[in-house]
N, C-alpha and C positions, 0 to 999 in steps of 0.2 A: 582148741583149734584156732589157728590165726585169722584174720581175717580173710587175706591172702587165698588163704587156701578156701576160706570157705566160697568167696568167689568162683575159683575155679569150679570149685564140685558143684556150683547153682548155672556154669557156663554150659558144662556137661552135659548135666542132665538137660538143660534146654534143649541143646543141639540132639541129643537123643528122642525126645519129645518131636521135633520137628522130623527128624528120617524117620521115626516109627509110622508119622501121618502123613507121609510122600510114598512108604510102602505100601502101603490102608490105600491110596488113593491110585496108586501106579500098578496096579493087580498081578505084584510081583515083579516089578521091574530089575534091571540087577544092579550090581547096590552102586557102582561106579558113573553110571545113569543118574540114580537119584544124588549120589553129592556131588556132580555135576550140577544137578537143579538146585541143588541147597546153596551151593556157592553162587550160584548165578541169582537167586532170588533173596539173597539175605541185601543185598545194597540197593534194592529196589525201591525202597521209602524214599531214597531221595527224591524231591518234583520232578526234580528236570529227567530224569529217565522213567518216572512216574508217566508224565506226559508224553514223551518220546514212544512208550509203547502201547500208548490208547489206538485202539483200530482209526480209521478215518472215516467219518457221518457217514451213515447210508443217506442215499440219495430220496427223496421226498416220494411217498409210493403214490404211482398211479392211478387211478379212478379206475376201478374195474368196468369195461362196457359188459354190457348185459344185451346176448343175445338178442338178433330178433323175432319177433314171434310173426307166424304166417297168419292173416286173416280171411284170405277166401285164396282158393284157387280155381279157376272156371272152363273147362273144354267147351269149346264150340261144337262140334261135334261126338256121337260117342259112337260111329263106325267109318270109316274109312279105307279107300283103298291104299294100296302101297304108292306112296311119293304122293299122296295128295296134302293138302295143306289140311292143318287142324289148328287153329287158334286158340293158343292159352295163355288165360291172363292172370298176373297172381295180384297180391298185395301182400303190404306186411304192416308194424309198426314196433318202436323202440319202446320199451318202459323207463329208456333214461334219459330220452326228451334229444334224442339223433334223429329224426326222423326226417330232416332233412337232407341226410347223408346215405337215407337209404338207396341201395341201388341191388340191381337181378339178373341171374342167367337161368335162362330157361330149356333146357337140354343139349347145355352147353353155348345158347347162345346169348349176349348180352340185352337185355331190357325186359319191361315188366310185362309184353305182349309180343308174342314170341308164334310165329309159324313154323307148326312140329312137323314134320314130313317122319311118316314111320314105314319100316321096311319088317317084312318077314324073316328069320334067323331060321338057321338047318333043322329045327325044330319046329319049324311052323309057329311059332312065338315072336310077338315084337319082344326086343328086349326092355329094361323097363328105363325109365328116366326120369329126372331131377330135376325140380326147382331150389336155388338157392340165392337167400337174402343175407345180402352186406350192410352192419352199419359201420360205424367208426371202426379203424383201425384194421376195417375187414374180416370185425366177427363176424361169422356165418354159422346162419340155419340151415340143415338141408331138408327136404322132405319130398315125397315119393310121387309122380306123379299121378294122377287117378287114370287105371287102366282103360284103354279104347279098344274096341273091337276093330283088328286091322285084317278089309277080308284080300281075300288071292286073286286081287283085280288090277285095274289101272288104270286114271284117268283118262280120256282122247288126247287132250293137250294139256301142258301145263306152261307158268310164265313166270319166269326167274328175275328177279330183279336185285340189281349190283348200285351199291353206293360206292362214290367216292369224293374225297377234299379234293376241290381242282387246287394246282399249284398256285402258290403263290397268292393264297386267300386264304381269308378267315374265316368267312361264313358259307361260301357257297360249294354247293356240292352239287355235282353231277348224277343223275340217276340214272341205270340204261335199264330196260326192258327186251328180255329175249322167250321167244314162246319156242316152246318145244313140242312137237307131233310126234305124241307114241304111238297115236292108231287110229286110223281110217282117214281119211283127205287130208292133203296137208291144208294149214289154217294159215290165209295171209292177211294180214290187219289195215284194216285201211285208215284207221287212226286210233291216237292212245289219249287215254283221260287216264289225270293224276291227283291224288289227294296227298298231298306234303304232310299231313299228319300234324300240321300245327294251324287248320282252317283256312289254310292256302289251297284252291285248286286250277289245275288249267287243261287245257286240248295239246296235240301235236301230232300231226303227220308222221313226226317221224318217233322212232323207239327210243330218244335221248329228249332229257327236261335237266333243267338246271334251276334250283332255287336257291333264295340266300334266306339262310335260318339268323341272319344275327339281331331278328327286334324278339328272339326268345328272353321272357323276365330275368330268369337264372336266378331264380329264388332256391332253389337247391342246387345239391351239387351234381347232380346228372340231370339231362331229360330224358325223358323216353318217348318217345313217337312211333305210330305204325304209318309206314307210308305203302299207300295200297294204285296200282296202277291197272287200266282196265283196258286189254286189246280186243277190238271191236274189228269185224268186217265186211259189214254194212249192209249184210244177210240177214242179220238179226241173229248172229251167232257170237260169241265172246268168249273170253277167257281172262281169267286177274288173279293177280301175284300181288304177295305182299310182304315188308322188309321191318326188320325193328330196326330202327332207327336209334343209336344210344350217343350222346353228346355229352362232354364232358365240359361243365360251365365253367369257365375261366375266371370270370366276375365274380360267382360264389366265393371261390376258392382265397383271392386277394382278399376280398370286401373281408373276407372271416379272420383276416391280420391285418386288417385297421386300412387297407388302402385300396382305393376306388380306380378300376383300367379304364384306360383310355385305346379303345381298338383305331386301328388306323388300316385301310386295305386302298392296296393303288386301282385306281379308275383309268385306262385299261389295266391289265393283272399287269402284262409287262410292257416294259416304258422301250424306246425307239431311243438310237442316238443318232443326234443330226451329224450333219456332214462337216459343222462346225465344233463338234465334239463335247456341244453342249444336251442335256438329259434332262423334257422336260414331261412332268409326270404331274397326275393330280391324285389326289388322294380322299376317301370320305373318313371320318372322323364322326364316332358314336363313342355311347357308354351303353351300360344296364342299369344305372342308380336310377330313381324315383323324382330324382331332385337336379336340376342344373349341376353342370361345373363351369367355376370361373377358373381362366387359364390365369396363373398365378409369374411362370416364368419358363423358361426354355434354356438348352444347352445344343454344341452342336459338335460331333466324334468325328472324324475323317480314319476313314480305314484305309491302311496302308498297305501296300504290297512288300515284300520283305526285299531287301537292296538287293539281297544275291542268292541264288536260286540252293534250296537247302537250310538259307537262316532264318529265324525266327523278325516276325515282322512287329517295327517296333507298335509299344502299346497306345490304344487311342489315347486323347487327351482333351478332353471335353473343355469347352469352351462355353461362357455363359452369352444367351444371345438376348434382344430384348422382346420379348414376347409379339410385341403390336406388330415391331420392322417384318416379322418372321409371316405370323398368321394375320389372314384376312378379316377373323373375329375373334373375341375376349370371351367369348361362352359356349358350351357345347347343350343346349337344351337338354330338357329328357325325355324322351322316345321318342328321337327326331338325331338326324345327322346333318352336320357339315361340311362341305368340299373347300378343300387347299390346293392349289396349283405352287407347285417347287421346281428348282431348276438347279443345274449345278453344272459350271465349266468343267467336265472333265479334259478337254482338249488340253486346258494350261494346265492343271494337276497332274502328267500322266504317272504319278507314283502313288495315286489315291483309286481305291477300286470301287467303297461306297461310302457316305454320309449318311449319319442316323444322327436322327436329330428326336432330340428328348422334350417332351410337355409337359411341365408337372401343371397342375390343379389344385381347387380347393370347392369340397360340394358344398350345396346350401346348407348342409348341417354339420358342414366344419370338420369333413372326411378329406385325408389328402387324396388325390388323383394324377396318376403320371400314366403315360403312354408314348410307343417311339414311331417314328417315322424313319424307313427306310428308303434311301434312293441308289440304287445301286449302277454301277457302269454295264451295260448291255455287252453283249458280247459283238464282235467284228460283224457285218455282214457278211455274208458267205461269198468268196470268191473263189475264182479258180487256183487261186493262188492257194487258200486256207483251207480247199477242202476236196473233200477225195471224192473222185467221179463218181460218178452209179451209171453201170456198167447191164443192170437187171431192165431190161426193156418193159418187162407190166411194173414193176416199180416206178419207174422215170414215166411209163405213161398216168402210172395214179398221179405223180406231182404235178405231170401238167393237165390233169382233169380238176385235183382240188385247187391249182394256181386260178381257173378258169369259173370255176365254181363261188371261189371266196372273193376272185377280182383283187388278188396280193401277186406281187413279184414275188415274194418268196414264201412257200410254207413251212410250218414247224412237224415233227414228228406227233404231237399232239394234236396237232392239225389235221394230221392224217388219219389217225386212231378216230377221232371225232366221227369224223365223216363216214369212214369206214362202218363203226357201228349206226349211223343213221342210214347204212345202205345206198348211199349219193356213189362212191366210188365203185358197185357193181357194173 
């Protein structure tokens, strides 16, 4: 036998060796299939198509979080009538050391103490409810609340209490207090005590308080506060409501990617434009670090109005300014604020709507810190010219009762909502 040939018959048998263990492996594939695979997989030694058909890295796998686990959960009471408040508090903790990120709803509602109002179902049964705890990434536990006897009653009075962010603020919120008479005399309050839930408390005449929460540490990433309000009417008779209170820390959040905020809120919320069309405004200036910030440098954006109505307005362009010319002082203490007074021609700009102006920092332990300040162009005063009559005669009489009240020429729709819930415009 030549050599030639013996070749061939050792080529053979290869390629036969090879379809027999693509059959074996292909669980009967049909055969035009498998030498398709045979031709496509015999030039595969080379690198460079070697390489070419490696999958691409999987991506580095994440840390599993691990559940949280519930450690007490407590009723205040264990009977109740229908709509009365029943306070429950839970706790939790991480075993993978999140326990800063913990946070809670408590029958639906956000924070770790939580006023349940339960109602009787066609059954004569409260239905039942849930606590549950978040850590990272919003794993959650759920678990079952501990049943209350809810009897076929209902309190005399009860007292509801509404938070809100007033506009154009950081920290402060408005609380309103409203009682409700389900049965027997109505109940009129002759004043309200409040507890802010963070060791703040005060008096008021009227059913509206406003406090500012921003000297909260913000050592985690939410707080939870109970804020509890007591209507009193001078009988020796009362009634109190009470609200969770749930804040989501700003400062945590940054601080936990390497940079330190700088809050900034205008002193009044909003700023007046003179009659020379210039806008002048102050502003207070805090942090939540433990440590000083030195202001390091400033920039300053003029916002624009777009040329023609429909187009895109062009983009800011931030300007480096020199810190000292800008601010009054080189340091923001810590747990103390700073006031800035700014100013800004809007008159000769009329193609600039607001100016934000940028503060970076540096804390005493070599964290950077940035924060913005906004000054923005007020809107026109109201004139005849710009605004639509009011035509409703008890409306036009509320504006000149709270015009007369506040001692403003003019008031705002918030203005009026204010007063309204303090009862002044009855």
């Amino acid at each position: 036998m030549t050599a030639g040939r013996k070749a061939l018959l050792g080529s053979l048998a290869a390629l036969g060796l090879l379809l027999a263990f693509l059959l074996r492996r292909g669980g009967g594939a049909p055969a035009e299939e498998v030498a398709a695979a045979a031709i496509v997989a015999t030039p595969a030694t080379s690198p460079a198509l070697a390489s070419r058909a490696l999958p691409p890295p999987a991506p580095p796998a994440r840390a599993k979080v691990a559940a949280p686990v519930f450690d007490f959960v407590r009723v205040e009471k264990e009977e109740v009538c229908e709509g009365e408040e029943n306070l429950v508090t839970v706790g939790a903790h991480t075993e993978d050391g999140n326990d800063a990120l913990l946070h809670y709803t408590v029958a639906g509602e956000a924070g770790a103490q939580v006023p349940v109002r339960s109602y009787l179902g066609r059954d004569d049964k409260a239905p039942p409810q849930y606590a549950v705890a978040f850590s990272r990434n919003n794993v959650a536990t759920r678990i079952a609340l501990p049943a209350w006897r809810v009897k076929n009653c209902r309190p005399a009075r009860i007292l509801l209490v509404t938070v809100r962010m007033l506009p154009n603020s950081m920290a402060e919120r408005e609380l309103t207090a409203a009682v409700r008479t389900l049965s027997g005399e109505p109940f009129t309050p002759a004043w309200y005590e409040w507890s802010f839930g963070d060791g703040s408390f005060d008096a008021s005449a009227g059913p509206v308080a406003v406090h500012d929460y921003s000297r909260l540490p913000q050592k985690t990433a939410f707080t939870d506060l109970l804020v509890k309000v007591k209507a009193l009417d001078g009988a020796g008779q009362s009634v109190e409501g009470r609200y969770p209170l749930h804040i989501r820390n700003v400062a945590f959040d940054t601080r936990s990617r390497g940079t330190a905020t700088i809050f900034a809120e205008p002193v009044p919320r909003f700023a007046t434009l003179g009659p020379e069309g210039i806008v002048r405004q102050k502003f207070r200036l805090w942090h939540a670090e433990e440590v000083s910030v030195r202001i390091t440098g400033a920039t300053m954006a003029r916002l624009l109005l777009p040329e023609a109505p429909g187009s895109a307005p062009a983009p800011p362009a931030p300007v480096a300014l020199d810190p000292a010319a800008l601010l009054a002082f080189g340091e923001i203490p810590a747990g103390a604020s700073v006031e800035q007074a700014l100013e800004y021609d809007f008159g000769s700009d009329p193609q600039v709507y607001g100016v934000v102006y940028q503060v970076q920092g540096l804390t005493a332990s070599g964290m950077q810190a940035t924060g913005e300040i906004s000054l923005l162009r007020p809107p026109p005063r109201p004139t005849k010219e710009n605004s639509i009559p009011i035509t409703d005669p008890s409306t036009e009489q509320k504006i000149r009762r709270a015009m007369a009240i506040l001692h403003q020429d003019t008031v705002s729709q918030e203005d009026l909502f204010r007063l309204e819930r303090e009862g002044k415009l009855r």
